[in-house]
C-alpha positions in Angstrom: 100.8 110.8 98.6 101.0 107.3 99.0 102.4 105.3 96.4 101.4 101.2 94.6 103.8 99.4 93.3 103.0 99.9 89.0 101.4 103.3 89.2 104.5 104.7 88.7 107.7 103.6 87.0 110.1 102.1 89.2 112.7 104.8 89.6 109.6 107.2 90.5 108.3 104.7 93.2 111.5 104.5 94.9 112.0 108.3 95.0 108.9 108.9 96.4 109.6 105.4 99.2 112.4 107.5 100.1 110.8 110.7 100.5 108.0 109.4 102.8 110.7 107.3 104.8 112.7 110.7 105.3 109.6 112.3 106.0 107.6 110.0 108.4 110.8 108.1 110.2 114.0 109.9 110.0 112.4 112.9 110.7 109.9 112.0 113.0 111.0 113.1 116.9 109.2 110.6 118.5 111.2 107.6 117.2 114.0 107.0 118.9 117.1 106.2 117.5 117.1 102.9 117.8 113.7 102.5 116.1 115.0 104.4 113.4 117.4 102.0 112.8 115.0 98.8 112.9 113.0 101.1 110.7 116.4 101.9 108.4 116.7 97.7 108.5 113.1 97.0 107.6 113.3 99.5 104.4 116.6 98.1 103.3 115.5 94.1 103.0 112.7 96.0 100.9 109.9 96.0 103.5 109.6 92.5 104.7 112.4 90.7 107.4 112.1 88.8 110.1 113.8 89.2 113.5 116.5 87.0 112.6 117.8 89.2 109.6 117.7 92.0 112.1 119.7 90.0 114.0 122.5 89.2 111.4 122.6 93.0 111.0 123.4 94.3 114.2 124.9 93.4 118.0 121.8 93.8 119.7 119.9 90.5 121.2 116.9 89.1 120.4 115.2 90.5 123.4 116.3 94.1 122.4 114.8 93.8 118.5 112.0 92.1 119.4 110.8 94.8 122.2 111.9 97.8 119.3 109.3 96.0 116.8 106.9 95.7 119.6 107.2 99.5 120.4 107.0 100.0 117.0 103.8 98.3 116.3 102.4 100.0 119.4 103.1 103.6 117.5 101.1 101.7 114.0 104.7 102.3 112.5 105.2 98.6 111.4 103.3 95.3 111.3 103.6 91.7 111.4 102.8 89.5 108.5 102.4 85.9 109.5 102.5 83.1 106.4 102.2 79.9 105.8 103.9 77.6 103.7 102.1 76.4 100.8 102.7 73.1 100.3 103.9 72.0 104.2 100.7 74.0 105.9 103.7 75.4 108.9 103.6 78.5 109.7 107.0 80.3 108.4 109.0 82.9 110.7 107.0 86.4 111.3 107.9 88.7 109.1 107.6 92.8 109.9 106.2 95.9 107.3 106.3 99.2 107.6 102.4 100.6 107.5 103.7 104.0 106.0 103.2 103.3 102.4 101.9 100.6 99.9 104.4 98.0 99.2 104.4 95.4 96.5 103.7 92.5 99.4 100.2 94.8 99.9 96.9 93.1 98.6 
């Protein structure tokens, strides 16, 4: 079952987040465990960060996370939202999603 953001009450959409993420990640023997944790990061900025908020989070370089979200995108586990900035037209930092389930960033 995948769940949208306002088809269910709040605390019913975060139940059922947390029983797919159990289910499809921490679960799931072909993640490894350092995938799980980029994975465990991801969900806990609710659904969008950026390389550098992985970054802040853990000891690992940038070389290190940025080859996990790369594997990870490779499996269709995660992937990258690009955006620009409204009123300046730049581009702003990449930002990764897990595919698993509808978030409230979906269109």
């Amino acid at each position: 079952m995948k769940v949208q953001l306002g088809e269910l009450d709040s605390q019913e959409v975060i139940f059922q987040r947390a029983i797919q993420f159990r289910e499809k990640v921490m679960l799931n023997n072909n993640l490894s465990l350092k995938h799980k944790a980029i994975l465990q990061l991801i969900e806990g900025y609710e659904g969008l960060i950026t390389v550098e908020e992985i970054k802040k989070n853990c000891s690992d370089g940038v070389s290190s996370i940025s080859s996990g979200l790369k594997e990870l995108e490779e499996l269709e586990v995660i992937e990258k939202i690009r955006m620009k900035d409204e009123q300046t037209g730049k581009w702003l930092p990449t930002k990764y999603k897990i595919k698993l389930y509808k978030t409230s960033y979906d269109k």
